[in-house]
C-alpha positions as CSV (number, residue, x, y, z in Angstrom):
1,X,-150.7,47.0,-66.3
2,X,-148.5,50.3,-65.1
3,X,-146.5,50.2,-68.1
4,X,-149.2,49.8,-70.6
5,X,-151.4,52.5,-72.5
6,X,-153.7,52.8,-69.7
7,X,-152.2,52.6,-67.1
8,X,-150.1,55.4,-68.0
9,X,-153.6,57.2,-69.2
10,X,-154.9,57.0,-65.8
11,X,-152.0,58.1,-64.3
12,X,-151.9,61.2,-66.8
13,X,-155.6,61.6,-65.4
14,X,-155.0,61.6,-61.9
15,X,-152.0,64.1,-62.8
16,X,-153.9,66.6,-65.0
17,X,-157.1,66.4,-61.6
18,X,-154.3,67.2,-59.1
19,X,-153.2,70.0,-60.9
20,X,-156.6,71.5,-61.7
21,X,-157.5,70.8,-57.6
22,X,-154.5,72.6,-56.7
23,X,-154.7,75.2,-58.6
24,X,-159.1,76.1,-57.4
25,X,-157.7,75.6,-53.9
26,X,-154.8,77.5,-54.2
27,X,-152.1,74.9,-52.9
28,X,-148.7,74.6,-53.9
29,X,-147.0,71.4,-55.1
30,X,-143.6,72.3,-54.0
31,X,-141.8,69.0,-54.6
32,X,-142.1,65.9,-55.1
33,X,-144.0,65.2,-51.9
34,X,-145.1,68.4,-50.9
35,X,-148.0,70.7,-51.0
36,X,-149.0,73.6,-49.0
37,X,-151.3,76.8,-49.3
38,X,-150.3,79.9,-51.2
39,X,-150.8,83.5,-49.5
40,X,-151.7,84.7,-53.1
41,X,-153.6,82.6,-55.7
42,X,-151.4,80.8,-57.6
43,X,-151.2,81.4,-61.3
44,X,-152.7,78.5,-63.4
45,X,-149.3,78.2,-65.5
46,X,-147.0,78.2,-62.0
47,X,-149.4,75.2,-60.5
48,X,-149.0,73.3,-64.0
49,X,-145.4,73.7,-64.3
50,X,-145.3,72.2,-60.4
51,X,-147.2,69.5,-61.1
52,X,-145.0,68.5,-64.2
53,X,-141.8,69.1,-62.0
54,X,-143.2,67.0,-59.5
55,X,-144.3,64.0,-61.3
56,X,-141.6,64.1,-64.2
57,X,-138.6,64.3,-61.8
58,X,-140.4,61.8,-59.4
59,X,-140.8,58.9,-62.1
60,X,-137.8,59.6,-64.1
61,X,-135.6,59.5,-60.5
62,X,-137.2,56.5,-59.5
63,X,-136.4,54.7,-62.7
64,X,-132.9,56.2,-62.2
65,X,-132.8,54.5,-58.9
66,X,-134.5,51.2,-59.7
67,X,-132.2,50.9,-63.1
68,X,-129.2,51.4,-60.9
69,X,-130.2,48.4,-58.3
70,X,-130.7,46.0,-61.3
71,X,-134.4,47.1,-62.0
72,X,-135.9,46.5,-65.7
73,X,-138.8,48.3,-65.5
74,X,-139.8,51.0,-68.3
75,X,-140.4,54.7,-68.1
76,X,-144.0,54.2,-68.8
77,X,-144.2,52.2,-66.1
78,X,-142.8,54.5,-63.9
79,X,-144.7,57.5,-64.8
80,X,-148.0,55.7,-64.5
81,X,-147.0,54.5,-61.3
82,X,-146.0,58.1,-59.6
83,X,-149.3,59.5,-61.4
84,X,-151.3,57.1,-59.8
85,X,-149.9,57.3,-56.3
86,X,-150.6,61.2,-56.8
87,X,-154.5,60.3,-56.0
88,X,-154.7,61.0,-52.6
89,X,-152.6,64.2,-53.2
90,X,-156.2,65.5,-54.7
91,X,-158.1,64.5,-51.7
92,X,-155.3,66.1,-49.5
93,X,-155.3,69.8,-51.9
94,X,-159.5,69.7,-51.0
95,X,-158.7,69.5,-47.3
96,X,-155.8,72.0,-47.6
97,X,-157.1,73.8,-50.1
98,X,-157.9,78.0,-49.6
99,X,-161.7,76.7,-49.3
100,X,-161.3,74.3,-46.6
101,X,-158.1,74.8,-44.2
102,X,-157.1,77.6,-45.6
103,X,-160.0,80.0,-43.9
104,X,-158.6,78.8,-40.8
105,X,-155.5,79.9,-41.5
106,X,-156.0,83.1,-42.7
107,X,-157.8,83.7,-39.5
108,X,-154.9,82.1,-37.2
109,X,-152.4,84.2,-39.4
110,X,-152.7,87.7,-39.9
111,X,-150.0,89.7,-42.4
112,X,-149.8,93.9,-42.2
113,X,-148.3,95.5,-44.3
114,X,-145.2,95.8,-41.0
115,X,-146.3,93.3,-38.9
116,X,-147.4,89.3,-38.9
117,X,-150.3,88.4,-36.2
118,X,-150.1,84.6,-35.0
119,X,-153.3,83.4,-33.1
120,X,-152.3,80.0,-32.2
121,X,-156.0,80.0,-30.5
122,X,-157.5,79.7,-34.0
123,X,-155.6,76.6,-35.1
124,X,-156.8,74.5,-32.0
125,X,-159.9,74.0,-33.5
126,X,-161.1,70.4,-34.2
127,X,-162.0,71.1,-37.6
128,X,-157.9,71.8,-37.7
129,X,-156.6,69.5,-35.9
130,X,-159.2,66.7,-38.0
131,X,-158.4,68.6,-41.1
132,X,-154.3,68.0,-40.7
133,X,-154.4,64.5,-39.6
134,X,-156.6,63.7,-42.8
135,X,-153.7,65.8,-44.7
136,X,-151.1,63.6,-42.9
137,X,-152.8,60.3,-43.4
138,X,-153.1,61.1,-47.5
139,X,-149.8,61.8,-47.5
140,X,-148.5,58.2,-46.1
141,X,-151.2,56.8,-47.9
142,X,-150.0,58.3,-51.2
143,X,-146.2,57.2,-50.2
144,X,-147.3,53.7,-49.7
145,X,-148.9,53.5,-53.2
146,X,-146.1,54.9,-54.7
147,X,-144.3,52.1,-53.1
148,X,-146.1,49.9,-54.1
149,X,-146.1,51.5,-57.4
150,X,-142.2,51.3,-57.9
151,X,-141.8,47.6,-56.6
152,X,-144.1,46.5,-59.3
153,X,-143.1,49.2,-62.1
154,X,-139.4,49.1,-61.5
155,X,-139.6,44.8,-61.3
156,X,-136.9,45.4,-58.2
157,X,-137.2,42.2,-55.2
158,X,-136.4,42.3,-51.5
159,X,-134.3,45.2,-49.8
160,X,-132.9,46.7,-53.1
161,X,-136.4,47.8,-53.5
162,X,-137.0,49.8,-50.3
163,X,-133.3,51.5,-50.6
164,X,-133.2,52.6,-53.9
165,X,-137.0,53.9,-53.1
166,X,-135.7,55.6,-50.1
167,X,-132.7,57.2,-52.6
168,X,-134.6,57.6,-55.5
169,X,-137.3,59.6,-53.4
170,X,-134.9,61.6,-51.8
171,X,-133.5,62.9,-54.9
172,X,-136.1,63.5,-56.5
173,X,-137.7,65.7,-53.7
174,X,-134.4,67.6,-53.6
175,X,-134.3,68.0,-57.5
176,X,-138.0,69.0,-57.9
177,X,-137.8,71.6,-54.6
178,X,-135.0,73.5,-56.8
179,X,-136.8,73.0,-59.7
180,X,-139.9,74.7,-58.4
181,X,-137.8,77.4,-56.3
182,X,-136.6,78.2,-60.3
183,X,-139.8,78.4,-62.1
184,X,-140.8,80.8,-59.0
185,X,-138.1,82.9,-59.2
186,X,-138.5,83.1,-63.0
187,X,-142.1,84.3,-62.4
188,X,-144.2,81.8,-64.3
C-alpha cells in the first residue's frame, strides 16, 4: 500500500500537518530526526522549507540505501513511508511546542541583551520532566515506524535491512542538518 496513490497521499498529509504544527508551536525541524523550539517564531516559509528538507532527503536517502543493498522498492514507496513515520513528530511539536514546553523554558532560560540566566530549578518540574519523556518516547516511536516503513517500502530481508537503515539514516540526518543550516543562513 506505501507505494500506491494513497499511501503516498497520506503520507503527503501527515507531512503538510507536521509542518503547519511546527510552525503554530514554533519548533524547528532541523534534520531528519530532529526538532527543537525556536527563540524567535519561525517564519512560515523557513518551517516549510525544513519540513521538505527533512522528508525529501530522508526518503530519497533511504531509497539510496535500500537500492544499494539489493532493495527494489520505488520512490513512492519511500516517501509515503518517511511521511507516515513523521506522525508522532506532530504529537511531539504539541508537547514541544512554544504553547506547551516551551513556557517552561523561557522561564528556566533567561536571555539579556549581555547576559543568559539558567534556572535549572524551573526545568525540574514534573510537567518537564513528563513533557520530555513523552518527546523522547515519539521520537523512538516514530524511528520504529519508519523502520518498519523502509523494510516494507524498500522490499530489503534480514540484516541488509537494519544496516542500510542505520546508513541510510545517518546520511540523511547529516545531509538534511546542512541543508537546513543553508536555508537559515540564506534567510528564508
Amino acid at each position: 500500500m506505501l507505494g500506491t496513490g494513497p499511501g503516498l497521499a497520506a503520507g503527503i498529509l501527515v507531512i503538510i500537518a507536521l509542518t503547519v504544527v511546527a510552525w503554530w508551536g514554533g519548533v524547528h525541524l532541523d534534520g531528519a530526526l530532529d526538532l527543537h523550539l525556536a527563540l524567535e517564531p519561525p517564519s512560515a516559509l523557513l518551517i516549510i522549507a525544513e519540513s521538505l528538507v527533512d522528508w525529501l532527503s530522508l526518503g530519497f536517502l533511504l531509497l539510496a540505501a535500500s537500492k544499494v543493498f539489493g532493495g527494489n522498492g520505488g520512490a513512492g514507496a519511500h516517501l509515503a513511508a518517511v511521511g507516515l513515520s513523521r506522525f508522532p513528530y506532530i504529537l511531539a511539536a504539541v508537547v514541544g511546542s512554544r504553547q506547551v514546553l516551551g513556557k517552561a523554558m523561557r522561564a528556566a532560560l533567561i536571555v539579556g541583551e549581555e547576559q543568559i540566566t539558567v534556572r535549572p530549578q524551573e526545568l525540574m518540574t514534573p510537567g518537564v520532566i513528563v513533557g520530555s519523556v513523552a518527546l523522547i518516547a515519539l521520537i523512538i516511536w516514530s524511528v520504529a515506524i519508519l523502520y518498519l516503513g523502509y523494510k516494507e517500502a524498500g522490499r530489503i530481508q534480514g540484516g541488509r535491512s537494519a544496516g542500510s537503515f542505520v546508513i541510510g539514516l545517518i546520511f540523511a540526518e547529516l545531509i538534511s542538518k546542512l541543508l537546513v543550516i543553508w536555508l537559515i543562513r540564506t534567510s528564508i
